[in-house]
C-alpha positions in Angstrom: 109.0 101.7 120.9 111.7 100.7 117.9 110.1 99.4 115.3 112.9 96.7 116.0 113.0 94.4 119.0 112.5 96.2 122.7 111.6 99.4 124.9 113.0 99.6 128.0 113.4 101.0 131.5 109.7 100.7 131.9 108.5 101.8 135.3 107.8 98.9 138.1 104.3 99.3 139.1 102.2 97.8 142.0 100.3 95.9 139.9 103.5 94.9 137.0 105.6 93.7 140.1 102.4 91.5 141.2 102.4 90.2 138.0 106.3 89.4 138.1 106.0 87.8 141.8 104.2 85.2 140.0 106.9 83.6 139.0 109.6 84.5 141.5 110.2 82.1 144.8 110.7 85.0 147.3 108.8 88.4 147.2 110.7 90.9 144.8 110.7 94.2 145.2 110.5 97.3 142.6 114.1 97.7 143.4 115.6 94.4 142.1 114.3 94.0 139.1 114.8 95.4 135.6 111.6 95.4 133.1 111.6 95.9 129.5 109.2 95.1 126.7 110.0 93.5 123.2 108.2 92.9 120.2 108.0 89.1 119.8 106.6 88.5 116.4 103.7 90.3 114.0 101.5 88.9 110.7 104.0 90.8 108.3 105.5 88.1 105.8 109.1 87.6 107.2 112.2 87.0 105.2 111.3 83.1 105.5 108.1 84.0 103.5 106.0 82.7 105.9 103.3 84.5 108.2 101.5 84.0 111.3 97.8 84.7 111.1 95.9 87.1 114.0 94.7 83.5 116.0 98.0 82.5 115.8 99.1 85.5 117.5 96.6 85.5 120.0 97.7 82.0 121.1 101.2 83.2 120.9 100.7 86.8 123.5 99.0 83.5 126.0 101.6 80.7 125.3 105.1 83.0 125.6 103.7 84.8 129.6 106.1 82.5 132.0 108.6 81.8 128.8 112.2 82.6 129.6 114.4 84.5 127.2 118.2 83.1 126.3 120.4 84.2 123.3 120.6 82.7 119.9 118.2 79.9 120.8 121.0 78.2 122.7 118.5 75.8 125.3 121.0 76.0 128.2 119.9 77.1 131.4 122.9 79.1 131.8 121.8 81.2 128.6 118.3 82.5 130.5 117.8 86.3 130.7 114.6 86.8 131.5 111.0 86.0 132.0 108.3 87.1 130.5 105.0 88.0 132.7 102.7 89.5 130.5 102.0 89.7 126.5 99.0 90.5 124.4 98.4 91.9 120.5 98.7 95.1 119.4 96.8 96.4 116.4 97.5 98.9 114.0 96.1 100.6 111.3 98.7 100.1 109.2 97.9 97.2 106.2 100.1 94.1 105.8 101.3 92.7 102.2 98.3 90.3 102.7 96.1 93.5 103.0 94.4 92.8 106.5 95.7 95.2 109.5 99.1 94.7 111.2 99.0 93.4 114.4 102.1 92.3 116.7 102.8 90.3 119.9 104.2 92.5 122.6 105.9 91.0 125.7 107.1 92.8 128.9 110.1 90.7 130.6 111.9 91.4 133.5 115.0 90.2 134.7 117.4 91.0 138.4 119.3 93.7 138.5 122.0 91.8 139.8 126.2 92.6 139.2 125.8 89.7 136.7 123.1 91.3 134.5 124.3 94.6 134.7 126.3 94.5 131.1 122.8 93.2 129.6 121.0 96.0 131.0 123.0 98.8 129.9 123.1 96.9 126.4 119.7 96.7 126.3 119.4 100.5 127.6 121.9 101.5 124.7 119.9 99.6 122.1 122.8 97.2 121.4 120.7 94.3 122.2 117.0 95.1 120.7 116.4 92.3 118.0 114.7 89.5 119.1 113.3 85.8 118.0 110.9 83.6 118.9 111.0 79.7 119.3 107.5 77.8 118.7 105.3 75.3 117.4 102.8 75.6 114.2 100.6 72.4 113.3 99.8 74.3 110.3 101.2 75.6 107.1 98.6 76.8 104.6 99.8 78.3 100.8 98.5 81.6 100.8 97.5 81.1 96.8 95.7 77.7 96.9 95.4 77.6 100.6 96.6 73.8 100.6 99.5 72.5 102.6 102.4 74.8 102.2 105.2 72.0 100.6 102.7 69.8 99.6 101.1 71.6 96.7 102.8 73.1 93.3 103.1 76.6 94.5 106.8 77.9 95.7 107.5 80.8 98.3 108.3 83.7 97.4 107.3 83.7 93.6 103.8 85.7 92.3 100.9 83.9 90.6 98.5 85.7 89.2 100.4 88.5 90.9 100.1 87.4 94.0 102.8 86.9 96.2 103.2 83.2 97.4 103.8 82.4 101.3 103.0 80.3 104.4 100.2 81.2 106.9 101.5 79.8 110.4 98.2 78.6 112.2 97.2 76.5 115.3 100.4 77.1 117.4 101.0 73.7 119.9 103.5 75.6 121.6 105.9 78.6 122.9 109.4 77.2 123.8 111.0 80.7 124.2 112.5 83.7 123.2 116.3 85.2 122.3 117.8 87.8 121.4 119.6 87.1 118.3 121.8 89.3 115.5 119.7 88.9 112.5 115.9 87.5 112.8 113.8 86.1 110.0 111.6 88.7 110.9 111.6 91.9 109.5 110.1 93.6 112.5 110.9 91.3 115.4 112.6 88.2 114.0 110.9 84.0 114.4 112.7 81.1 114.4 109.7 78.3 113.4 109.4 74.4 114.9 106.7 72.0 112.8 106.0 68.4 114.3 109.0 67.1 116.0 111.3 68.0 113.7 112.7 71.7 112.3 114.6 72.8 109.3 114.2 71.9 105.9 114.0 68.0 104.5 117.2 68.1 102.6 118.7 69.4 105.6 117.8 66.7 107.9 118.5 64.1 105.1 122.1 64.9 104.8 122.8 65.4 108.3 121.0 62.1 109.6 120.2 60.2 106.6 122.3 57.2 104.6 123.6 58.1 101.1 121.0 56.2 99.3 118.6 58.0 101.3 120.5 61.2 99.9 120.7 60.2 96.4 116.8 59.1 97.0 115.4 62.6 97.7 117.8 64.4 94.8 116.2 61.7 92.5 113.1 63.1 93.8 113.9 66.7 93.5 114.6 66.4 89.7 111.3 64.6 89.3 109.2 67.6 91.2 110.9 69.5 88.8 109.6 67.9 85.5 106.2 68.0 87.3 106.6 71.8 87.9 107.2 72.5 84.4 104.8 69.7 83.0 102.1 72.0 84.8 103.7 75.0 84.3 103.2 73.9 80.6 99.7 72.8 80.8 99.2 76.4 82.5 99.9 78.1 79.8 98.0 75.7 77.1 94.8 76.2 79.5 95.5 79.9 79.0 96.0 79.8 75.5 92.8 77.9 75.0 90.9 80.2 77.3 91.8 83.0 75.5 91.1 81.5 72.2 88.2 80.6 72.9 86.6 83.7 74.4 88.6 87.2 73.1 86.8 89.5 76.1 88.0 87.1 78.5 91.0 88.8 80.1 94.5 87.7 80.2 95.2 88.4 84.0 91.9 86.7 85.3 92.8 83.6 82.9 96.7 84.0 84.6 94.8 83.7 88.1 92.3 81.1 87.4 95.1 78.7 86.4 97.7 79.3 88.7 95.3 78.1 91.8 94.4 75.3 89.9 95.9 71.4 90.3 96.6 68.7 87.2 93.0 67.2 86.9 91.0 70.7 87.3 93.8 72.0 84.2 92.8 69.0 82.1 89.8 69.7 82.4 89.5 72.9 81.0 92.0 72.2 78.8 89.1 69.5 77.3 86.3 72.3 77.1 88.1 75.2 75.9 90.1 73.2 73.7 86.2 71.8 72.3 85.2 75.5 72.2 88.4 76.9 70.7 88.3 74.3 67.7 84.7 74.9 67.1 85.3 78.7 67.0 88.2 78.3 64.7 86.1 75.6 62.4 88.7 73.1 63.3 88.9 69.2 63.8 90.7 69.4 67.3 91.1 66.0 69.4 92.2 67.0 73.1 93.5 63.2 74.6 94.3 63.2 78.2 98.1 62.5 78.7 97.9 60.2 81.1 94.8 57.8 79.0 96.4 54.8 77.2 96.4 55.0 73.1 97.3 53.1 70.0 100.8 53.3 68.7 99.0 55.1 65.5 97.2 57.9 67.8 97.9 61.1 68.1 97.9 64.6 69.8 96.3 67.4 68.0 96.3 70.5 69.8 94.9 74.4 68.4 
């Protein structure tokens, strides 16, 4: 099979053409119809850096069996291909960038040999058409560093913390809406095109394209402010780490990198408190650690080691 999209010209069996007359009106025979098999989507971290974990896949292999395929996600019924009758997950031994095995979700499709499908066929024979893409529903997004929802926490896609590389793990699928063959997919192996909720694409996306301009100046006002929070935390980080390491000299720098990195505002402060306490009385110092966000006199002020 290519490590890309389809094998075809798979042999029409007793039992595959059973399977197929499923979901055909009249009878079909071995004769009229072409079969193929694709590789729908795997757990490898695609170009989106998002993943789908092994239950997702699972659900997948049960949700896409009856799904038509159609080209570049175009939902016309003119557009439909094929069908697929039967999928399941493949394992390998092979390790994924999130170190557990690779699996993939293989589908066998078939579609008429009729005069109209014969160009398709002989691309699909040729290898011309071999990428595909998948369609579907996740109700999940998890951050693969803090394992909070993906958007909602301080962590971005596609950076390393603690070198660790952060993505999405796709979980609890809802729904498989089909199948295309498309140019370039998101991933590497087979390609996905993701759905969340009832909507798709990113926020800023759907903002310009259906929102007001106040609601567009809105969400860039609130861009620049997630962006002072980022480095506001991405500058208490690095205090906590400083303190850490102050504090206690065997501790090492890559643990105290990781340790921080998973951590949220509150849980930095306070460890920014203690080590700061532990730092100062190591270093025979007068240290007061105040908590930003407490209220002070006008004469107060910030002392940090």
């Amino acid at each position: 099979m290519s490590e890309k999209g389809k094998e075809a010209g798979i042999a029409v069996t007793a039992e595959e053409l059973a399977r197929i007359n499923r979901f055909a009106k009249k009878e079909l025979r071995a004769e009229e119809v072409y079969t193929f098999a694709v590789k729908l989507c795997d757990n490898e971290v695609d170009r989106d850096f998002e993943r789908f974990d092994r239950a997702a896949l699972e659900k997948l292999s049960e949700l896409f069996v009856g799904r038509t395929g159609i080209f570049d996600h175009s939902w016309s019924a003119g557009g439909q291909t094929a069908r697929i009758y039967r999928a399941e997950v493949i394992e390998e031994e092979t390790r994924t960038t999130a170190g557990d095995k690779y699996c993939w979700c293989k589908g066998w499709a078939y579609m008429l040999r009729t005069e109209k499908n014969a160009e398709l066929i002989a691309e699909i024979e040729g290898g011309i058409k071999k990428e595909v893409s998948v369609g579907c529903s996740a109700a999940k997004r998890s951050c693969s560093i803090c394992g909070k929802d993906a958007g909602l926490c301080e962590h971005e896609r596609g950076k390393y913390y603690g070198g660790k590389l952060c993505y999405a793990v796709l979980s609890d699928i809802t729904d498989a809406y089909e199948w295309s063959f498309v140019a370039v997919p998101a991933q590497r192996a087979a390609g996905v095109v993701k759905r969340f909720g009832q909507g798709e694409g990113s926020l800023k996306a759907m903002v310009r394209a259906c929102g007001s301009r106040a609601q567009v100046r809105e969400l860039e006002e609130l861009e620049k402010l997630s962006a002072l929070g980022k480095s506001y935390l991405g500058a208490l980080r690095r205090e906590v780490r400083r303190l850490m390491l102050v504090a206690d000299e065997t501790l090492d720098g890559a643990v105290a990198e990781s340790v921080t990195e998973k951590l949220g505002e509150r849980e930095l402060l306070e460890l920014k408190k203690a080590f700061g306490a532990r730092a100062a009385k190591k270093l025979g110092t007068n240290v007061q650690i105040v908590d930003p966000r407490e209220k002070r006199e006008e004469n107060e002020r910030d002392f940090c080691v």
